[in-house]
C-alpha positions as CSV (number, residue, x, y, z in Angstrom):
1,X,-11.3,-30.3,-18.7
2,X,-14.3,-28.3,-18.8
3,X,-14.4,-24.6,-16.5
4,X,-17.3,-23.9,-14.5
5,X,-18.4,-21.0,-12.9
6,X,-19.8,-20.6,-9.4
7,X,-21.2,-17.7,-6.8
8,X,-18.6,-17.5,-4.0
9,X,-21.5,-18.2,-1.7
10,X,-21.9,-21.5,-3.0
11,X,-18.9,-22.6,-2.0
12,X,-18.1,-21.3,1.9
13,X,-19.6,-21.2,4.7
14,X,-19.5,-18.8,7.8
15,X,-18.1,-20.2,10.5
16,X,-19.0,-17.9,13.7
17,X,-16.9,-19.6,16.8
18,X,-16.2,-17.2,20.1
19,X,-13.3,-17.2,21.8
20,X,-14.7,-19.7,25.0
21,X,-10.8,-20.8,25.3
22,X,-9.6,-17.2,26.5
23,X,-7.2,-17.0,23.9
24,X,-4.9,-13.5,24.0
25,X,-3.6,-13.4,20.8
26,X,-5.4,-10.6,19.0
27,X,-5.1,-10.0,15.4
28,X,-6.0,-8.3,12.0
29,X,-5.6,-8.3,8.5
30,X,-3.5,-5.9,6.3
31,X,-3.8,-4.6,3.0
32,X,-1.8,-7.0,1.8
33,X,-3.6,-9.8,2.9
34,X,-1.5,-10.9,5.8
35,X,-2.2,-11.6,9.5
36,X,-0.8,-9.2,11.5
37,X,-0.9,-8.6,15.1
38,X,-3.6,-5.5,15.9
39,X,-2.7,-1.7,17.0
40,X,-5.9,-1.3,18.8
41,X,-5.7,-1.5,22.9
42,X,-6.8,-5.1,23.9
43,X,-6.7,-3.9,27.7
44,X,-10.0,-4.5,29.4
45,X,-11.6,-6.1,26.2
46,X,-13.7,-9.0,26.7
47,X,-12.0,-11.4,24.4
48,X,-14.7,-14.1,24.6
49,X,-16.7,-11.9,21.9
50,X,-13.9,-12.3,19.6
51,X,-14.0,-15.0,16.9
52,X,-11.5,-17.8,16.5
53,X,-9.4,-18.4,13.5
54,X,-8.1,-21.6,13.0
55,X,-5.7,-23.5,10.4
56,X,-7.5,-23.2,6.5
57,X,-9.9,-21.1,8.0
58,X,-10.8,-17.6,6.2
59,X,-11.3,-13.9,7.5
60,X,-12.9,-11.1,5.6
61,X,-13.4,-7.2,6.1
62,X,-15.6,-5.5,3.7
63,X,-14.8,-2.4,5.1
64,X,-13.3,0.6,3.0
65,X,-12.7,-1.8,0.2
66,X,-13.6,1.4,-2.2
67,X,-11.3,3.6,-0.5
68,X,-8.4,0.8,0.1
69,X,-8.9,-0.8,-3.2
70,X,-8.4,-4.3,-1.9
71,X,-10.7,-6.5,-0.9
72,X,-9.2,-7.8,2.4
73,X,-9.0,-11.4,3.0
74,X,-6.6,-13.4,4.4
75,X,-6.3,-17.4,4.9
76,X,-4.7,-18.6,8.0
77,X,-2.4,-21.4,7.7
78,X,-0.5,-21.6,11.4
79,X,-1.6,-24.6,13.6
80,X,-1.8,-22.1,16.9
81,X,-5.5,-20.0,16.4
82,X,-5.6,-16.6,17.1
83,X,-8.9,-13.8,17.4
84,X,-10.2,-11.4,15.1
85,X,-12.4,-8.6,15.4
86,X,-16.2,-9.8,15.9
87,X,-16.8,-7.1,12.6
88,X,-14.7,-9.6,10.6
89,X,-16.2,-12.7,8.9
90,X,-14.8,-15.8,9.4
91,X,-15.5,-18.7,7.0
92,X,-14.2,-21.8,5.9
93,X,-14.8,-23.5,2.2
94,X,-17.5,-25.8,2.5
95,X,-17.3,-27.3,-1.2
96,X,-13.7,-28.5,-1.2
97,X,-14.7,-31.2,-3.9
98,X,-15.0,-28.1,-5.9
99,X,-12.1,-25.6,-4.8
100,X,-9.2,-26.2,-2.7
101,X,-8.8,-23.4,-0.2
102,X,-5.5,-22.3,-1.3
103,X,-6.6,-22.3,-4.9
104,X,-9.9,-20.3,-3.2
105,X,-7.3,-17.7,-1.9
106,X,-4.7,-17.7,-4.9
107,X,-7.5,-16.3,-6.5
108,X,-7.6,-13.2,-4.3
109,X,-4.0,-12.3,-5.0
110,X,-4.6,-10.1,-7.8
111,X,-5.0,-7.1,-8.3
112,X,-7.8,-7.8,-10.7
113,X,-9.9,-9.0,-8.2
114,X,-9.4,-6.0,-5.8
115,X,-10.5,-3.7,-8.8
116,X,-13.5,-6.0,-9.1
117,X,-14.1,-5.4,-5.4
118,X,-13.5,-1.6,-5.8
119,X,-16.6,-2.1,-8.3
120,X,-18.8,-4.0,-6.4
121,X,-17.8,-1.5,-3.1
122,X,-19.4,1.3,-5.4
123,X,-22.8,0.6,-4.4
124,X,-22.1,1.0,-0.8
125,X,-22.3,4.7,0.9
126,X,-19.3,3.8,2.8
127,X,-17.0,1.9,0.4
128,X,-17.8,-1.2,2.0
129,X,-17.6,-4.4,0.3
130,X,-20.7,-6.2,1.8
131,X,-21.0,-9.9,2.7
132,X,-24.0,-10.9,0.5
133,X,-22.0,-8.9,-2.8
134,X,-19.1,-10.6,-1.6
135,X,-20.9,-13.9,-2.0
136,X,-22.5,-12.7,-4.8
137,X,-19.2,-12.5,-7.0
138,X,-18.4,-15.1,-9.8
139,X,-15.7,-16.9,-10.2
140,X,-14.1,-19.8,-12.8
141,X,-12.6,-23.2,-11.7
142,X,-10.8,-25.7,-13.5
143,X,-10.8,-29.6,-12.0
144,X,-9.7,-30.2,-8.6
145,X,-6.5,-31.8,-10.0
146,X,-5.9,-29.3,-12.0
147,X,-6.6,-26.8,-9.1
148,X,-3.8,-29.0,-7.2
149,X,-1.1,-28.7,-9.8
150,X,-0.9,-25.2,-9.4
151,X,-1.5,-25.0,-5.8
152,X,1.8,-26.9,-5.4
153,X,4.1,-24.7,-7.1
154,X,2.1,-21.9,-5.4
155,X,3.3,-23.6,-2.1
156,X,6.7,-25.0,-3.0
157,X,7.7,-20.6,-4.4
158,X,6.0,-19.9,-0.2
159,X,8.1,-22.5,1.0
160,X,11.2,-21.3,-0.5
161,X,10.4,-17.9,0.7
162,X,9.7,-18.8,4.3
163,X,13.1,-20.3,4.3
164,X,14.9,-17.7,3.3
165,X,12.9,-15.9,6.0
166,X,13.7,-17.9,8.6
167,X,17.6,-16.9,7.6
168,X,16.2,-13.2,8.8
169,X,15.3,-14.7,12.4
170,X,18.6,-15.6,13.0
171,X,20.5,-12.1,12.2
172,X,17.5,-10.1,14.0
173,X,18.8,-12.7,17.2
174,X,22.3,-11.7,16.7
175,X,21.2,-8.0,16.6
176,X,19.2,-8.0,19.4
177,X,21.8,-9.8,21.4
178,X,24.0,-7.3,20.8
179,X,22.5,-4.4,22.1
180,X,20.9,-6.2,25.0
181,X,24.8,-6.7,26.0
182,X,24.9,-3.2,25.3
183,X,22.6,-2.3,27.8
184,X,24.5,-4.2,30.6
185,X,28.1,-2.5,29.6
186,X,27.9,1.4,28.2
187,X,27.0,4.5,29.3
188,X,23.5,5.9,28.5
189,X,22.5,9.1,26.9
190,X,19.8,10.9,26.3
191,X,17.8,10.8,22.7
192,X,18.3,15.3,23.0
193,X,22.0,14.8,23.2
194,X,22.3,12.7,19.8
195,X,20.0,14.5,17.7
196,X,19.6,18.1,16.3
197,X,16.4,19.2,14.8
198,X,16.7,20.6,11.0
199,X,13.9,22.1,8.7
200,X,14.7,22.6,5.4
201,X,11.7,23.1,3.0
202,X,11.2,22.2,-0.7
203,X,11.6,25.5,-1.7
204,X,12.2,24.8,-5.5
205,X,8.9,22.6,-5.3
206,X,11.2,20.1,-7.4
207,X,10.0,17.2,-4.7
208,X,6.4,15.8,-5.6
209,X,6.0,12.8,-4.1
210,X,5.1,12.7,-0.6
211,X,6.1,10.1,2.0
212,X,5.1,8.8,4.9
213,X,5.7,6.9,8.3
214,X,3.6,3.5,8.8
215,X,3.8,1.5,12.0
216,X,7.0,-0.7,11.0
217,X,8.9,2.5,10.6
218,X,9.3,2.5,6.6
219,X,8.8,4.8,4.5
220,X,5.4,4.9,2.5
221,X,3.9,7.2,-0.4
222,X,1.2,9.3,1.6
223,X,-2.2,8.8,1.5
224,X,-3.4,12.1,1.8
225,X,-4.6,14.3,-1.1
226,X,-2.1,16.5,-1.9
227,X,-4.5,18.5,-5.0
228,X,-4.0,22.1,-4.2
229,X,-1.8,21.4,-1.8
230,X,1.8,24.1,-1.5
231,X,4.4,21.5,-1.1
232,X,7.0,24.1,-0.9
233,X,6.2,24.1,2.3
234,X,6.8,20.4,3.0
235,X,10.0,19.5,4.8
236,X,13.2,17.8,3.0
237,X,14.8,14.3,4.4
238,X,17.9,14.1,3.2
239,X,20.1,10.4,3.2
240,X,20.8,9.6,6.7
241,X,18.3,12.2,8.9
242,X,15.5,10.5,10.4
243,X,12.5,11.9,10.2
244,X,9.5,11.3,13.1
245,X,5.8,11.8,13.7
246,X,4.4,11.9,17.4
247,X,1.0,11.7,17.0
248,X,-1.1,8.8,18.7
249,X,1.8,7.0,19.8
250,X,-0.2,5.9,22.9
251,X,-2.7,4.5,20.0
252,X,-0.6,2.6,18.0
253,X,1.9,1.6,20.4
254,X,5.0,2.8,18.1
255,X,7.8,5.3,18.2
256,X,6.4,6.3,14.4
257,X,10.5,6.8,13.3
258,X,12.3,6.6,9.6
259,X,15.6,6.4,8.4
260,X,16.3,7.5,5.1
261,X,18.6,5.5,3.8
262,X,18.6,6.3,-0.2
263,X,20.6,8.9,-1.9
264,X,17.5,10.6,-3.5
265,X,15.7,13.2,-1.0
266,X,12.2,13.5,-0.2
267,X,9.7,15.0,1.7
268,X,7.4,14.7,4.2
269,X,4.3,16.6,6.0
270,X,5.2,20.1,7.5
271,X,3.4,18.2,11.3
272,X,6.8,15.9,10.8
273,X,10.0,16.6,12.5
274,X,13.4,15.9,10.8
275,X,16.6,14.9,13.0
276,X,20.4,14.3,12.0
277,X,23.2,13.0,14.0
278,X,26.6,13.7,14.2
279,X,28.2,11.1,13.1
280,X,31.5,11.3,14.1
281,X,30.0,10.0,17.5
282,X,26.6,8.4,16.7
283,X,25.8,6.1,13.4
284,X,22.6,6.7,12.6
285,X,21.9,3.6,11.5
286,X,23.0,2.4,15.4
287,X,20.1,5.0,16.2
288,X,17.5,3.3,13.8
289,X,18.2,0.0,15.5
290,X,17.4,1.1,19.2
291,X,13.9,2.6,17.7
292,X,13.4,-0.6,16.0
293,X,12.5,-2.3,19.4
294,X,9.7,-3.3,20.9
295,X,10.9,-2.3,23.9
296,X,11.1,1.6,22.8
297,X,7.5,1.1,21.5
298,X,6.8,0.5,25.0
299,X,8.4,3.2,26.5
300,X,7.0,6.1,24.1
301,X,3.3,4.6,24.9
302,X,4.0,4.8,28.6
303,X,5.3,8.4,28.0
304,X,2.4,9.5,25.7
305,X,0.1,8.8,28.6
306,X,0.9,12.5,29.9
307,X,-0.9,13.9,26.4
308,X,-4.4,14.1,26.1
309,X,-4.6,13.3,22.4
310,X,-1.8,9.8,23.1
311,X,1.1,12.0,21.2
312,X,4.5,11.4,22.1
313,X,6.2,15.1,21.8
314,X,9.8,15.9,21.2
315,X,10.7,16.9,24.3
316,X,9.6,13.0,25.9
317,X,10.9,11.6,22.8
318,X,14.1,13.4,23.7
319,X,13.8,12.1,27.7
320,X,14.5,8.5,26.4
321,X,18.1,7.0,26.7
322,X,20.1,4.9,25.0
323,X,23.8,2.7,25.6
324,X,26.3,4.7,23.7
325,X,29.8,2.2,22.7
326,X,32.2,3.9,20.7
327,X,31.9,4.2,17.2
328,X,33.9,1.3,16.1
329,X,31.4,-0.9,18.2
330,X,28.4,1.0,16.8
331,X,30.1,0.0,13.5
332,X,30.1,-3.5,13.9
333,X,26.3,-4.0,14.9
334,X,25.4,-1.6,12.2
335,X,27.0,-3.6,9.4
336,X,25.1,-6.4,10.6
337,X,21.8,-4.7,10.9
338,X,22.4,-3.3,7.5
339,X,22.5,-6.6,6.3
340,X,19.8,-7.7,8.1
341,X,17.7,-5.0,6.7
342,X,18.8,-5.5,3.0
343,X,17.7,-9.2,3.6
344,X,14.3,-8.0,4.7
345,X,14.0,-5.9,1.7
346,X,15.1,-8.6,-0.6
347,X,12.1,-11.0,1.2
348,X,9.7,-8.4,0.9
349,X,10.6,-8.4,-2.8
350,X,10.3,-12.2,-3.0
351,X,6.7,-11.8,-1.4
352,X,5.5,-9.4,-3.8
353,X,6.9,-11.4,-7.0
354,X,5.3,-14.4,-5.6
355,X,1.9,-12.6,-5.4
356,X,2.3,-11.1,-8.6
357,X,2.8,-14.7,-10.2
358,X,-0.3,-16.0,-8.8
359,X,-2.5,-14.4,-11.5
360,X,-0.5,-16.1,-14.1
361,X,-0.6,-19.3,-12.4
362,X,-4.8,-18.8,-12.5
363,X,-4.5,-18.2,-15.8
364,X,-2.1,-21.0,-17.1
365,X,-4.6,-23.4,-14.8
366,X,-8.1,-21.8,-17.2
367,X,-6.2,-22.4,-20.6
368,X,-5.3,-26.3,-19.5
């Protein structure tokens, strides 16, 4: 069948809705092109000026796309709608003789288009990627049924995915369970009793690659420009020390906290602190799971509100308490969180290979 090549604003339209139904659940997209509930504080908002996203319907940023590298665009495939930012776009595929929307968004997964948006972001003083450019873009189609053939095993690779991630719900259950019996049954201690500060710096400068915390408490390769940078003065993490920023907890709403978990060291920002336990008493992996709840999240925003700049210091972070069984106990729930934990690595892993096939699947559907 014969390719043909169309602007992108030939084929959507904007679809502006407001949010007349009052609905709460405020949202964003990531730079990996998933929905994800926002950081920001929705307190006080009017959320009448945010706009509604419903099922097959499209949001786009344009901002930062230079710096970020990704054009960020999501499609949103739950029956329940949800609001976005009124600064995002919101648009719908208006030719779907033409494209299918999940063919429309396939096309996005690459990382050949974000370079092409990294491109286009150029003329922009502010890296943005802006809607008429955006529209502006070119891209090639095959036939509808064509478009369909690889949308399916596109879908049928998600599908598989969402049920292995549905396995995940069920352990994170069994976890939380757990410790919310926990809470009813042991004694409670203070966060300063189970941890000890250590500083050790990469004196040898062997260590070159930087990490850092992001909001779901994993470690990430730092952003920052580390040119010129003396990273000898950078802190070591050894396996099993947690290492923890304070600053704008109150912001983001998260006790920023990492376990490092790998046999291979690494560093992190001199601003960081770095704990160990003792673990003859305390796993720190039983820890890790009490900072992996919402409900701590909670706690360290309602305890930042006593810094002017939202920062949850040591000394509150040390205030908090936990349920301390003995270590047999602690055992138990760890082995199961460890599990749940490799799980969610291996799903992130299944996420990334399935976005990483979707380029080949374009391709196989332009040589048919």
């Amino acid at each position: 069948m014969a390719l043909k090549t169309y602007k992108l604003g030939e084929l959507i339209s904007v679809v502006d809705e407001r949010n007349l139904e009052r609905i709460k659940k405020f949202y964003g997209i990531n730079i990996n092109k998933e929905f994800m509930p926002t950081v920001a504080n929705t307190n006080e908002l009017d959320e009448s000026k945010y706009k509604v996203v419903r099922k097959n319907r499209f949001v786009f940023s344009g901002m930062q796309t230079g710096r970020d590298e990704c054009i960020r665009i999501s499609m949103y495939l739950n029956e329940n709608p949800i609001i976005v930012s009124p600064a995002y776009v919101t648009f719908e595929i208006s030719r779907t003789d033409i494209v299918l929307p999940m063919f429309f968004f396939m096309l996005f997964l690459s990382k050949e288009k974000d370079r092409l948006g990294w491109f286009y972001s150029d003329g922009s003083i502010r890296s943005n990627l802006d809607w008429p450019v955006f529209c502006d873009i070119s891209i090639t189609l095959p036939d509808i049924t064509i478009q369909q053939k690889y949308v399916d095993i596109y879908e049928s690779m998600v599908a598989n995915q969402k049920a292995y991630e549905k396995g995940l719900d069920d352990l994170k259950l069994t976890c939380d369970a757990f410790l919310d019996k926990l809470k009813k049954e042991c004694p409670k201690k203070e966060i300063g009793k189970l941890l000890t500060e250590v500083d050790r710096r990469n004196l040898d400068g062997q260590i070159t690659s930087v990490k850092g915390i992001n909001i779901d408490k994993k470690f990430i390769d730092s952003v920052a420009d580390t040119n010129g940078v003396d990273l000898k003065k950078y802190k070591l993490v050894l396996k099993n020390e947690l290492a923890y920023s304070g600053m704008q907890t109150g912001r983001d709403r998260c006790v920023r906290i990492a376990l490092q978990d790998t046999n291979k060291s690494i560093i992190i920002s001199p601003a960081y602190s770095v704990f160990q336990v003792e673990e003859s008493k305390i796993l720190p992996e039983y820890v890790m799971m009490w900072f992996s709840r919402t409900e701590i999240d909670r706690l360290g925003w309602f305890y930042s509100d006593a810094s002017i700049r939202a920062n949850l210091d040591n000394d509150r972070l040390f205030e908090m308490q936990i349920p301390i069984p003995n270590i047999s106990v602690q055992r138990s729930i760890a082995d199961i969180y460890k599990v749940y934990t490799e799980r969610k690595r291996i799903n992130e892993q299944l996420k990334q290979q399935i976005k990483d096939i979707c380029p080949i699947l374009i391709k196989g559907s332009l040589e048919e």
